[in-house]
PyMOL commands that place a pseudoatom at each C-alpha (Angstrom):
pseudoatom trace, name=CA, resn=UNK, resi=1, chain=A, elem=C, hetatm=0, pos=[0.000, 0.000, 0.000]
pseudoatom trace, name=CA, resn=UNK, resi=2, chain=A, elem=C, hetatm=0, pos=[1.241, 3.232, -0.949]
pseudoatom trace, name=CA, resn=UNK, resi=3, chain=A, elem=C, hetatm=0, pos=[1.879, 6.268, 1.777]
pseudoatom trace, name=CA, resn=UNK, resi=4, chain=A, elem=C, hetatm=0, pos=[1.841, 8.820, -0.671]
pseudoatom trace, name=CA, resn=UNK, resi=5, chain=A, elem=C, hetatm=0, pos=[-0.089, 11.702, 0.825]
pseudoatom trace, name=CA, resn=UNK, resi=6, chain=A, elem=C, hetatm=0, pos=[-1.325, 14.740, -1.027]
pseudoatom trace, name=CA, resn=UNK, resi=7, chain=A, elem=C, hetatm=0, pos=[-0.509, 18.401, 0.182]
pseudoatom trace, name=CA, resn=UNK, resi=8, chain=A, elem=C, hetatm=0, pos=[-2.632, 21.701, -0.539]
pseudoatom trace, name=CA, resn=UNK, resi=9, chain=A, elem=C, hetatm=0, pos=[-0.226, 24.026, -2.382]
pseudoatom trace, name=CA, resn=UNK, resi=10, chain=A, elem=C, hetatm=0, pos=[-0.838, 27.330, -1.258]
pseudoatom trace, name=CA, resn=UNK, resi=11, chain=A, elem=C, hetatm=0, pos=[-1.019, 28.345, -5.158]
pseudoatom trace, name=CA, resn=UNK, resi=12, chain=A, elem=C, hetatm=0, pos=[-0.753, 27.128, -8.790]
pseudoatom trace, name=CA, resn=UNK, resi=13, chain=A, elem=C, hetatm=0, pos=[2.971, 25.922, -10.118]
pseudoatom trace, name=CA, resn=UNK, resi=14, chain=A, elem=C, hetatm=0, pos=[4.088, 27.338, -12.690]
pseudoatom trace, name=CA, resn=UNK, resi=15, chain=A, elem=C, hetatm=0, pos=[4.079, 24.617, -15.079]
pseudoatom trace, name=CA, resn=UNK, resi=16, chain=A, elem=C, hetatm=0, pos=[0.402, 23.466, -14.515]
pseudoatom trace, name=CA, resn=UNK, resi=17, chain=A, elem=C, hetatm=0, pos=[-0.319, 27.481, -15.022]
pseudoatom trace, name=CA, resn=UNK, resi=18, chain=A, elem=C, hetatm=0, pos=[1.501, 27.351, -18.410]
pseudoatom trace, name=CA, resn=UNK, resi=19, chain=A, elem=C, hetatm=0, pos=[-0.187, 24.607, -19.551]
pseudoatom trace, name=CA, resn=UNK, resi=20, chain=A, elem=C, hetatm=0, pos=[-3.337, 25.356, -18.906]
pseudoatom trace, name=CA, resn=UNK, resi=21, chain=A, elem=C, hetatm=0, pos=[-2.218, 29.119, -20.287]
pseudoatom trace, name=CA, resn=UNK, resi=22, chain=A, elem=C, hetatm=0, pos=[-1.977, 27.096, -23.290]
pseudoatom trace, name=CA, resn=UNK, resi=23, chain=A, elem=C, hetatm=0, pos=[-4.742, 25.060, -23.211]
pseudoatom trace, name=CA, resn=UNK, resi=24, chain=A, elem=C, hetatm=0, pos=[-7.171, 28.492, -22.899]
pseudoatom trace, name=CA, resn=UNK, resi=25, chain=A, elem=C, hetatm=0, pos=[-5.027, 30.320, -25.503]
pseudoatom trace, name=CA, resn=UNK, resi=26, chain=A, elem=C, hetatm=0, pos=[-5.815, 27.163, -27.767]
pseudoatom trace, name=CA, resn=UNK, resi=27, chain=A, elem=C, hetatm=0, pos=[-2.188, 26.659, -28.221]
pseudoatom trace, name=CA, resn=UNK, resi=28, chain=A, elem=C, hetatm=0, pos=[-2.182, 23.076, -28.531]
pseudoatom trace, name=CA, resn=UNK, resi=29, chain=A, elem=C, hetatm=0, pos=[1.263, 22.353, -29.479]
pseudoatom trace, name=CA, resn=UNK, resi=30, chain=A, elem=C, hetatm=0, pos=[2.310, 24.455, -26.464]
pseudoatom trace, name=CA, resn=UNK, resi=31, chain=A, elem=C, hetatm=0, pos=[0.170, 22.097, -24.374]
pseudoatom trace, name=CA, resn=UNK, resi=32, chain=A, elem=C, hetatm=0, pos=[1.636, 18.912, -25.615]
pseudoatom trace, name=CA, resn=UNK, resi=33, chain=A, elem=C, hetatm=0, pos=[5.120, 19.780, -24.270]
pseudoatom trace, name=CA, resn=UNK, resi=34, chain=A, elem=C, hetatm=0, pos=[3.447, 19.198, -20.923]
pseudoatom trace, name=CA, resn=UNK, resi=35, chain=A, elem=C, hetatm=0, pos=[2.427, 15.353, -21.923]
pseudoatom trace, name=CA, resn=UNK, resi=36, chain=A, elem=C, hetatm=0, pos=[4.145, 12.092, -22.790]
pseudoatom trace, name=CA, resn=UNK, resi=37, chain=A, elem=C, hetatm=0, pos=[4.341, 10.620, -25.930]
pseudoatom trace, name=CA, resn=UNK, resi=38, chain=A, elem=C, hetatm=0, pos=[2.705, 7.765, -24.915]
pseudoatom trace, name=CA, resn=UNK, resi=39, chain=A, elem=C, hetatm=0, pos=[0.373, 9.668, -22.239]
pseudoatom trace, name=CA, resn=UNK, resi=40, chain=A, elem=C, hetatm=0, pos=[-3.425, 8.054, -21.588]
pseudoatom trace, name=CA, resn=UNK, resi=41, chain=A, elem=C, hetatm=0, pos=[-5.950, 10.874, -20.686]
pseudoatom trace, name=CA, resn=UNK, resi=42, chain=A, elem=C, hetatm=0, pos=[-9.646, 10.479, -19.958]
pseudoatom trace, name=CA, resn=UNK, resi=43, chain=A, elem=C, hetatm=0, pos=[-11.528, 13.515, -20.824]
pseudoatom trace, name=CA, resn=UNK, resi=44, chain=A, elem=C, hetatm=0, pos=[-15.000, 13.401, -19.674]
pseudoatom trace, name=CA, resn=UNK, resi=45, chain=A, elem=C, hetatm=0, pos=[-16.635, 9.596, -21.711]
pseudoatom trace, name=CA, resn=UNK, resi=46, chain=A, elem=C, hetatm=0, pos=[-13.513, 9.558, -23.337]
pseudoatom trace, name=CA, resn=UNK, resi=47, chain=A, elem=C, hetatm=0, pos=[-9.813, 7.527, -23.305]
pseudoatom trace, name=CA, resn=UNK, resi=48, chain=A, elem=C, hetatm=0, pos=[-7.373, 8.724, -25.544]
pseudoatom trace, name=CA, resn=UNK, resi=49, chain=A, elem=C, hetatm=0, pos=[-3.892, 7.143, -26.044]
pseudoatom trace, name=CA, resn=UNK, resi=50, chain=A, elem=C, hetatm=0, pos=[-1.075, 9.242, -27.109]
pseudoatom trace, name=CA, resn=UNK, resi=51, chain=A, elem=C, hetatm=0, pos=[-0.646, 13.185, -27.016]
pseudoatom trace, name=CA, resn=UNK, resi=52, chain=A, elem=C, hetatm=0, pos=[-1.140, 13.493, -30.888]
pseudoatom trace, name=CA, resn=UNK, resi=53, chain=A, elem=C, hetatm=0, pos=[-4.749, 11.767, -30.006]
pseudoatom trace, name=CA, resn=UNK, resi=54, chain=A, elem=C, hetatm=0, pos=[-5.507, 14.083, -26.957]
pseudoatom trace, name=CA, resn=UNK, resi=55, chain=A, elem=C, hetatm=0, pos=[-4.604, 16.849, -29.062]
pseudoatom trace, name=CA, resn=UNK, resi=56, chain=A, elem=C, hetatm=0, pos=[-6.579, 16.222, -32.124]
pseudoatom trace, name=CA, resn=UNK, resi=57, chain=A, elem=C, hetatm=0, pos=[-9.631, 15.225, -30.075]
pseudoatom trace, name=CA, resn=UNK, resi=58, chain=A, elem=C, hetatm=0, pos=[-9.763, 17.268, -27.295]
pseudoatom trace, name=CA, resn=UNK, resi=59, chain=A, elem=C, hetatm=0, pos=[-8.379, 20.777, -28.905]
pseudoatom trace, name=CA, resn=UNK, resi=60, chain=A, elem=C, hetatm=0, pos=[-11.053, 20.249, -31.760]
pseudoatom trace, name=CA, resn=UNK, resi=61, chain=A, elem=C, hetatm=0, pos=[-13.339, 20.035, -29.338]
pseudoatom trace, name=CA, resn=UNK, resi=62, chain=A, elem=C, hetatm=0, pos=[-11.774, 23.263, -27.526]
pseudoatom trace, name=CA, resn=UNK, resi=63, chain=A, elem=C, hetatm=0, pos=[-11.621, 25.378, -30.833]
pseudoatom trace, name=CA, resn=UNK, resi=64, chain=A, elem=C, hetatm=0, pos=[-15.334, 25.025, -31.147]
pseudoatom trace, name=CA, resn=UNK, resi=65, chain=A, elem=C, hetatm=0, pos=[-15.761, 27.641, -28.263]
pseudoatom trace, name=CA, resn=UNK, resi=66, chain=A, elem=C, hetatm=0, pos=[-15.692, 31.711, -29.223]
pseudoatom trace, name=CA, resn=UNK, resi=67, chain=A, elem=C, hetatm=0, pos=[-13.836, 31.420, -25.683]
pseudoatom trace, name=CA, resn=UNK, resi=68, chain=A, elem=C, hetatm=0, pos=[-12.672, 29.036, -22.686]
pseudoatom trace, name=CA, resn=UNK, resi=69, chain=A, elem=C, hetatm=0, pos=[-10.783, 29.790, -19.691]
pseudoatom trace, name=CA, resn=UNK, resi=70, chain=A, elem=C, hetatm=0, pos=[-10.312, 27.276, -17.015]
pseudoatom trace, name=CA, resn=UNK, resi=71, chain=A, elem=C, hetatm=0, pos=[-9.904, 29.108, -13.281]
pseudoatom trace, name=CA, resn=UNK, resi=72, chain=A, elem=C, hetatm=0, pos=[-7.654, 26.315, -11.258]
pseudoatom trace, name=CA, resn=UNK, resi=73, chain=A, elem=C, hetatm=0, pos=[-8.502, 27.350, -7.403]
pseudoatom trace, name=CA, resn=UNK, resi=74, chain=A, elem=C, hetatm=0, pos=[-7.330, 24.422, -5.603]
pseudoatom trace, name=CA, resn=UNK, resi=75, chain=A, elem=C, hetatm=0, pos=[-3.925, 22.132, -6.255]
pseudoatom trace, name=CA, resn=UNK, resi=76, chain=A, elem=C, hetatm=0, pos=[-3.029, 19.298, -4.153]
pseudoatom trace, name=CA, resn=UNK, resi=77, chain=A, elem=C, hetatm=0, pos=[0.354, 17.464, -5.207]
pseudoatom trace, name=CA, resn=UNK, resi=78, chain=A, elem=C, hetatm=0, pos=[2.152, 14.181, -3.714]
pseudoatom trace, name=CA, resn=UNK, resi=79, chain=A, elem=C, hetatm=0, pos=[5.203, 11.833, -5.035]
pseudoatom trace, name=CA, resn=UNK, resi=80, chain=A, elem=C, hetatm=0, pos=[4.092, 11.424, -9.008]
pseudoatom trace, name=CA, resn=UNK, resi=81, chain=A, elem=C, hetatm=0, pos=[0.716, 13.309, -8.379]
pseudoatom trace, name=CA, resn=UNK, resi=82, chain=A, elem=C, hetatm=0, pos=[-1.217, 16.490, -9.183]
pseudoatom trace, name=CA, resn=UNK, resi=83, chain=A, elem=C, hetatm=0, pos=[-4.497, 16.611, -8.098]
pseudoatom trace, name=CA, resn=UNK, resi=84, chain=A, elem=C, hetatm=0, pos=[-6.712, 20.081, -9.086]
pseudoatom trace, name=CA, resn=UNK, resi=85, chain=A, elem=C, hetatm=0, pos=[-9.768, 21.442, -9.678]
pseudoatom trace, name=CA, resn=UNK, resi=86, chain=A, elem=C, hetatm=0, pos=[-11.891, 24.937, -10.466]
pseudoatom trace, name=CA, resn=UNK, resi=87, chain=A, elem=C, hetatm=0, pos=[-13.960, 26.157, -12.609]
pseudoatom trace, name=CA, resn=UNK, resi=88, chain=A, elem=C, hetatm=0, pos=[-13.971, 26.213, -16.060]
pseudoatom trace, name=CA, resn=UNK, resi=89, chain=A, elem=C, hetatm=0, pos=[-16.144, 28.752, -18.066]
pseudoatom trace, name=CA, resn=UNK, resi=90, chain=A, elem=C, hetatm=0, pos=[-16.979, 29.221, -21.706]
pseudoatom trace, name=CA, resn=UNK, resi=91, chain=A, elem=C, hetatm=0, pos=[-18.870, 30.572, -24.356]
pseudoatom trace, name=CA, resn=UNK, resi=92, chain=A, elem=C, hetatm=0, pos=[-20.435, 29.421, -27.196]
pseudoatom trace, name=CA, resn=UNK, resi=93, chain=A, elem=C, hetatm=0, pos=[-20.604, 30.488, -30.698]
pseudoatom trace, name=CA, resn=UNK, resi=94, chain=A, elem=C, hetatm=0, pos=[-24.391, 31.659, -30.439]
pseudoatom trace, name=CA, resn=UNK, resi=95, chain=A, elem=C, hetatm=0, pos=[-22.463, 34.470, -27.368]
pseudoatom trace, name=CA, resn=UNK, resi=96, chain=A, elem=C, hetatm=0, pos=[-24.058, 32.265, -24.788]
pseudoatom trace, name=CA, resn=UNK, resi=97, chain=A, elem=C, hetatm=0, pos=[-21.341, 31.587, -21.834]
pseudoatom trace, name=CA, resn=UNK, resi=98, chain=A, elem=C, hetatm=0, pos=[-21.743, 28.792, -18.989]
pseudoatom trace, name=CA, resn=UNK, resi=99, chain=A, elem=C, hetatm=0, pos=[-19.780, 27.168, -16.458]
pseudoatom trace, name=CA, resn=UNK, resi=100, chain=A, elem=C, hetatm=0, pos=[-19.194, 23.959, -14.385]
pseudoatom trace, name=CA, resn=UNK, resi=101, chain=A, elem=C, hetatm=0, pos=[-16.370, 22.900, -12.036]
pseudoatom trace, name=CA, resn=UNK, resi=102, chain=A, elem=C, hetatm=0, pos=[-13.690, 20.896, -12.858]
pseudoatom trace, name=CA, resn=UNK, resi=103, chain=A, elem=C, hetatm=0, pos=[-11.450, 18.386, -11.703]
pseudoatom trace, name=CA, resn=UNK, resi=104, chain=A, elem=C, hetatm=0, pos=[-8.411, 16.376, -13.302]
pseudoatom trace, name=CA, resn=UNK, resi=105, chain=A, elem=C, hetatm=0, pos=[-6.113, 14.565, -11.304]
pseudoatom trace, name=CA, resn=UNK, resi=106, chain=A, elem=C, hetatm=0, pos=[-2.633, 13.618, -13.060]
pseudoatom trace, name=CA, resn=UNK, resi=107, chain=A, elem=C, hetatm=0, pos=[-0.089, 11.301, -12.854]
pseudoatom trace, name=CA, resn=UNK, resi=108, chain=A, elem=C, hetatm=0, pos=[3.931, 12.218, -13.452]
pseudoatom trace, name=CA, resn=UNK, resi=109, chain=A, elem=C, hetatm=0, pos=[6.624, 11.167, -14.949]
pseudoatom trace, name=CA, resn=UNK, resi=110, chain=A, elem=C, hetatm=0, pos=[9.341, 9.516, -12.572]
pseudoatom trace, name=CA, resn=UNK, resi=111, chain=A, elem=C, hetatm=0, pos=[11.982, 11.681, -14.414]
pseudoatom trace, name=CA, resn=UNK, resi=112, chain=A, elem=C, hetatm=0, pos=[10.016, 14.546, -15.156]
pseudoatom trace, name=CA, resn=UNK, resi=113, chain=A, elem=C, hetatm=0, pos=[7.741, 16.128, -12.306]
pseudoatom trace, name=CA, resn=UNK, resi=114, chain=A, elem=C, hetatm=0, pos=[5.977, 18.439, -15.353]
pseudoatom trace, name=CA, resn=UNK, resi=115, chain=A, elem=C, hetatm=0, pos=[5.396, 15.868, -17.654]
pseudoatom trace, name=CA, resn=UNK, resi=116, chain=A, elem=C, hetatm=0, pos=[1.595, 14.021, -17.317]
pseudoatom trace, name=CA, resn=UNK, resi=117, chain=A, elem=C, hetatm=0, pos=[2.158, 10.180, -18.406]
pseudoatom trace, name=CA, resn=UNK, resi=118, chain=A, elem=C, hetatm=0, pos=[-1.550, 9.491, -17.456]
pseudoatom trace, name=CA, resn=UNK, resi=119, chain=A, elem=C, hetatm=0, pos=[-4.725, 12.188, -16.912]
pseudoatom trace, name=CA, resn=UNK, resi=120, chain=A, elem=C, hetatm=0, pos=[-8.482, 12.322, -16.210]
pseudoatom trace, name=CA, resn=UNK, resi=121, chain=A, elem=C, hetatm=0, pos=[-10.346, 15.304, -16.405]
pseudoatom trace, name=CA, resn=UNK, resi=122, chain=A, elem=C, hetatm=0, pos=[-13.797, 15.353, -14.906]
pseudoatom trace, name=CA, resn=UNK, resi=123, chain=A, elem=C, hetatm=0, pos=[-17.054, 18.062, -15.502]
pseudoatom trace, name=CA, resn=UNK, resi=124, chain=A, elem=C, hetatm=0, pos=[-20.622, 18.545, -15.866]
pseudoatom trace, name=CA, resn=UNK, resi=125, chain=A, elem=C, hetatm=0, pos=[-20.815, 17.039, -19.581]
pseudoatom trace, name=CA, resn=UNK, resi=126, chain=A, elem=C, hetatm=0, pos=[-24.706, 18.243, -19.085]
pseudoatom trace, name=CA, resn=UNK, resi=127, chain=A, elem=C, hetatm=0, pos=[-23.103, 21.929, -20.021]
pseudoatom trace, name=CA, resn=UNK, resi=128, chain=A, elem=C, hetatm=0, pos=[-21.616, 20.898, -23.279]
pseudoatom trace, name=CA, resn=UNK, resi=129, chain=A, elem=C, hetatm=0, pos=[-24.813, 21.002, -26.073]
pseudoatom trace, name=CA, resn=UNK, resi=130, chain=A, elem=C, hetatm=0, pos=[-23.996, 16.555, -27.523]
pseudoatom trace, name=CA, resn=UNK, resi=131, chain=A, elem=C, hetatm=0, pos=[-23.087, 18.633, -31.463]
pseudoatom trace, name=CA, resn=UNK, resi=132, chain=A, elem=C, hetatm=0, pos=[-19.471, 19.676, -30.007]
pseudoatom trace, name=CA, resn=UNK, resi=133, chain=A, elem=C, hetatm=0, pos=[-18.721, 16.857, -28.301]
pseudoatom trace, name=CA, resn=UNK, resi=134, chain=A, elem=C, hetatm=0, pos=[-16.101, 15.260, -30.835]
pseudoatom trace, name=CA, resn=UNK, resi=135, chain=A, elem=C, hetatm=0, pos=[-15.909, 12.201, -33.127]
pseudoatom trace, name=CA, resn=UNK, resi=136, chain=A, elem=C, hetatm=0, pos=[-12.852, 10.744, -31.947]
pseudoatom trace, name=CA, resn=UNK, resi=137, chain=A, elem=C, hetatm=0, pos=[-10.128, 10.097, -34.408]
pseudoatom trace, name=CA, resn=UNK, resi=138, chain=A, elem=C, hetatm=0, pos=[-6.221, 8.307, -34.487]
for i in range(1, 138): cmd.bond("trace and resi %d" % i, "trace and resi %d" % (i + 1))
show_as sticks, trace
zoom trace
């Protein structure tokens, strides 16, 4: 049994704020520096294999908001683990905006602390209209 125990950072490091800096900018391939090649991520009903996968899939289904900003408001980090959550907002084409909170909870690395090898992200699907939820590709 593991005794890895998760502590409450008093605010966000500086990688996971780049990344996700990149993730709301909808600069993709400045978000994949922050995954393995070989990286498995569950995003929402979804497993994708591979960063060229995640990024397809889940930045076409990013680029389909007018805008998207995720606010991270509470980290929690062990040996090999980031744990975090918020809220993320955004608007659709037809100007209307919403927002649910989030949570994704990754795994690191062993040689690189800032590089996810496996991720789930978790929200209120509900808030997503079914049309932009992607057709997943290779």
């Amino acid at each position: 049994m593991s005794t890895n125990q998760l502590n409450k950072l008093d605010s966000v490091p500086a990688w996971l704020g780049g990344m996700f800096a990149c993730i709301d900018k909808k600069d993709f391939a400045g978000a994949s520096k922050y995954l393995a090649d070989d990286v498995v991520f569950e995003f929402g009903h979804y497993t994708f294999k591979g960063a060229d996968q995640i990024i397809n899939n889940v930045g076409g289904f990013d680029v389909q908001f007018a805008e998207y900003h995720h606010g991270i408001e509470q980290v929690w980090q062990g040996d090999g683990v980031v744990m975090f959550g918020g809220h993320l907002r955004f608007v659709l084409k037809d100007g209307s905006s919403h927002s649910t909170p989030f949570w994704n909870i990754f795994t690191m690395a062993a040689d690189n602390p800032q590089k996810v090898v496996k991720g789930s992200a978790l929200f209120d699907m509900s808030t997503v209209p079914p049309n932009y939820w992607p057709k997943v590709t290779d």
